[in-house]
N, C-alpha and C positions, 0 to 999 in steps of 0.2 A: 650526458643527460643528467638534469640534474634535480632532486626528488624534493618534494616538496615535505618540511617538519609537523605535522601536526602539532598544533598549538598544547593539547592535553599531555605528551610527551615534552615539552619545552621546561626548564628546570630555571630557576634563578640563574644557576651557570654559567646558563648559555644567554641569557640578557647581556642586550649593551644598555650603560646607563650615562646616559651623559646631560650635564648641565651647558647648557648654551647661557653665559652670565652679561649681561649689557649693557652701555649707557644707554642714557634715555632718548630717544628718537636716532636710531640708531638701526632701523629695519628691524631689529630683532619680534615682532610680530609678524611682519612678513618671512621672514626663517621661519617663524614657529608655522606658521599655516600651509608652509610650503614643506615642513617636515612633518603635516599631521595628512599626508595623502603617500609616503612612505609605507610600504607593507607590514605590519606587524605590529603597528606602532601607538603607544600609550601616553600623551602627552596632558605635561603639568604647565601650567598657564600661571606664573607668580606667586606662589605657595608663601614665598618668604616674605613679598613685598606686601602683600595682604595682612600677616601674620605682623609685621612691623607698623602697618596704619590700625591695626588696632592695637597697639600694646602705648602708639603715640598718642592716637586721638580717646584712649580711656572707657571707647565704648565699640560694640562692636555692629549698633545699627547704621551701617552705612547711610539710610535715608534722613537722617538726621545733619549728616555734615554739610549740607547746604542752605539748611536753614527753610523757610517758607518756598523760595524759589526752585531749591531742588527736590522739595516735596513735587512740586508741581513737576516738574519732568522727569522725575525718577519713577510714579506711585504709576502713572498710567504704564510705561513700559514694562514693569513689575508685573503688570495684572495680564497681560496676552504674553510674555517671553517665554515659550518653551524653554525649562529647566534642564533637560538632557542629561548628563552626567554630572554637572556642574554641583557646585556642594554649596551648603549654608557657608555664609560667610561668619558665624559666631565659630564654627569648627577650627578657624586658621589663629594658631599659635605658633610660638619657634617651636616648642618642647612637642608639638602633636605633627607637624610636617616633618620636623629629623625621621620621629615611629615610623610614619608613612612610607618617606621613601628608604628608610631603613626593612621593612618589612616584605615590600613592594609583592602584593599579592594581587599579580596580573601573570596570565600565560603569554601577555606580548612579549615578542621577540626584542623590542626595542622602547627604553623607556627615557623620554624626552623630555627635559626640565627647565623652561624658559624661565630668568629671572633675571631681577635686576642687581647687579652688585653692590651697589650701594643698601640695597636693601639689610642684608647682613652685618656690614659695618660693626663691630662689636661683638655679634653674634657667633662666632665662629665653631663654639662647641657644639651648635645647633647645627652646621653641616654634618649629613651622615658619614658615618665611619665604617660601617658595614658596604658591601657590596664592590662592583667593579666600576667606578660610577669616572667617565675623563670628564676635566674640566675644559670647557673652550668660551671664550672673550671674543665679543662683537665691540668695537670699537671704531668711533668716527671723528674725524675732526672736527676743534671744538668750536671755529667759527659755524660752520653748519649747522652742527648740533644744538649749541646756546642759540642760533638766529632760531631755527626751528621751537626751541621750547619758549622762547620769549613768544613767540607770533599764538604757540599754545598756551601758556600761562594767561595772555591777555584778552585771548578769546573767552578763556572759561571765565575771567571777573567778567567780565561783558553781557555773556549768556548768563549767570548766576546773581551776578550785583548791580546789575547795570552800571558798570564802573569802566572809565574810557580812560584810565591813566594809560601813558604811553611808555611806562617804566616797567622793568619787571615787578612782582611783589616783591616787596623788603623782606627776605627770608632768608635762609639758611642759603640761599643759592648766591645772593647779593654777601650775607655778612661774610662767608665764608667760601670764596670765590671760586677755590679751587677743589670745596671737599668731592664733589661728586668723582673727576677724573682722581684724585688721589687716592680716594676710599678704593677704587676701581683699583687703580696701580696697587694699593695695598692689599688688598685680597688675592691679587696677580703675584704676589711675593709669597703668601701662605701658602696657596698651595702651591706653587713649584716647593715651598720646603715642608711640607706635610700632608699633601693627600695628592698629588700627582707631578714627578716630576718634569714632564715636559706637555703643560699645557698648551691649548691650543687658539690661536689667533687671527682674525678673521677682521680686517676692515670694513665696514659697509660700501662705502663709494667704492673700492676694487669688488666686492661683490657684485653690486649692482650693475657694474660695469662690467663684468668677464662671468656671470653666471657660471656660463659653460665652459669656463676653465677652474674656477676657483669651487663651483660645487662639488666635482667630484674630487678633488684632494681633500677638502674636508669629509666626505665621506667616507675615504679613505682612511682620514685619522682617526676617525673615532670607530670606523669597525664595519660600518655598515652597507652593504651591497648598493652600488650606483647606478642609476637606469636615467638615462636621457629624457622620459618623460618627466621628470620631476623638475623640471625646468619651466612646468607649465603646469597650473592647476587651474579646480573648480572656484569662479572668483564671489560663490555665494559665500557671505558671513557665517550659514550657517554650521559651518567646519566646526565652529567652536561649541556648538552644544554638547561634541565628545571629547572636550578639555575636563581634566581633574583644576576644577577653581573657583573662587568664590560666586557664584553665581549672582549676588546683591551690587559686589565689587566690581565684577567685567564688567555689568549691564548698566552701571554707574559711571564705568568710564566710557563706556560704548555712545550713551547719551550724550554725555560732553564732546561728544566727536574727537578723542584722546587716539584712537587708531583706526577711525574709520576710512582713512585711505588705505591702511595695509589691509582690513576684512573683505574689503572689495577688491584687494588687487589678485589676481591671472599668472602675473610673471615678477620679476623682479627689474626695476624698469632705471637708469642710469640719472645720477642725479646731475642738475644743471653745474653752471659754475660756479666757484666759491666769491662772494660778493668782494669787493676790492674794499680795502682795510679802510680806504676814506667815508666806503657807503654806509659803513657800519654805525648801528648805536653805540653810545658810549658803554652800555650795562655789558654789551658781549664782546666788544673788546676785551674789556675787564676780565670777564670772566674767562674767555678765550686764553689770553695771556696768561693767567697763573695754573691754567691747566695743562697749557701744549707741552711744557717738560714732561708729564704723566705720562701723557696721548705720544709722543715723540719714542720714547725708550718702549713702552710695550708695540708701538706700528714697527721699530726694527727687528722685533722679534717674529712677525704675524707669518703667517702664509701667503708667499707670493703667485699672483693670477698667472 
């Protein structure tokens, strides 16, 4: 029989901490929502990545970065969104989320830290050094991933600029083809040699696809008790009002429809097939090609379904 801890009794100690780090469309929202119906559990909704669009974009009122058109669809949602736990978005720096999760003044048993890898890039002093905290990488291949952000990228001009180009933007994604999976691989080398040697790796399409084999190994690695309901959750968006995150930022990207299929997803549901290399635009070939060496050597490391 086995006794249940009172929270007021629970000690840093006894915390598990772990980051779940990602590329971008990647299910990693749907992990997070499917790990914020876990018992005990305190979760951080991209601390870092917040903390890097404002240190890029030089101010920290998110309703400004779209201009007249994102006034209009950001200002009305602002004004009814229940705030919940969610924080000011002027709060999120590197140098004030390290304190944070360095201090982590929560009696939860388990403290959950979705982010994106690339977000840190650079940043690395700003990962905490205090704590028990394991690192684990959601990774997906990158024709999927690039078709995926391409179809997102050109949505948001569309919704924002009434802009119908069929390219990706010419940005840091286009000039530099490969930084996202590399940055990724490169933070996937730091810490195996400085804050955790045997990180943890997780594909999305073998998640999606083996749920109920692949979730509870990883819950295994990182520490935390498995129960078969957690295969299945409540598919209301509003899980997220008990995220620690920028409040201005989620509701910013929640508008743009950036994850609004993972807020509304239940289960975690198997992706189609990978489109055949002829179907492809040229932008994600591209971009696909100078990534897959990255994506190839961290998937032979992953956790197999």
């Amino acid at each position: 029989m086995t006794t249940k801890v009172d929270t007021q009794e629970s000690s840093v100690d006894d915390q598990v901490c772990v980051f779940l780090w990602a590329l971008p469309r990647s299910l990693s929202t749907a992990v997070t929502k499917c790990m914020s119906f876990v018992d005990g559990v305190q979760v951080w909704y991209e601390p870092y990545l917040f903390s890097r669009q404002n240190e890029d974009m030089g101010n920290t009122d998110v309703t400004t970065r779209w201009g007249e058109q994102g006034l209009h669809l950001i200002l009305p949602a602002l004004a009814k969104e229940p705030r919940g736990k969610r924080l000011d978005n002027e709060l999120f720096s590197f140098p004030w989320v390290k304190s944070q999760l360095e201090k982590q003044d929560t009696d939860e048993k388990i403290v959950f830290v979705k982010d994106m890898a690339n977000a840190v890039h650079g940043k690395y002093e700003f990962l905490p050094t205090t704590g028990k905290f394991r690192h684990t990488f959601l990774i997906r291949d990158p024709i999927p991933m690039y078709n995926s952000l391409r179809k997102l990228l050109n949505k948001l001009r569309v919704d924002t600029a009434a802009h119908t180009s069929t390219e990706m933007p010419e940005s840091d994604v286009l000039q530099q083809p490969d930084h996202t999976y590399k940055n990724t691989h490169d933070m996937w080398k730091y810490v195996k040699e400085h804050l955790d040697p045997n990180p943890i790796i997780i594909d999305s399409a073998e998640l999606a696809a083996h749920p109920d084999k692949l979730l509870p190994k990883y819950f295994d690695a990182i520490g935390v008790p498995y129960k078969e309901e957690y295969l299945q959750w409540d598919s209301s968006p509003d899980v997220a009002n008990q995220w620690k995150t920028s409040f201005q930022g989620f509701l910013f990207a929640s508008v743009g429809g950036v994850h609004e299929k993972a807020m509304g997803s239940a289960c975690f549901v198997p992706e189609g097939p990978i489109p055949p290399r002829n179907d492809l635009p040229a932008d994600v070939i591209k971009c696909a090609d100078a990534a897959r060496p990255y994506y190839e050597e961290m998937f032979a490391h992953r956790i197999e379904p």
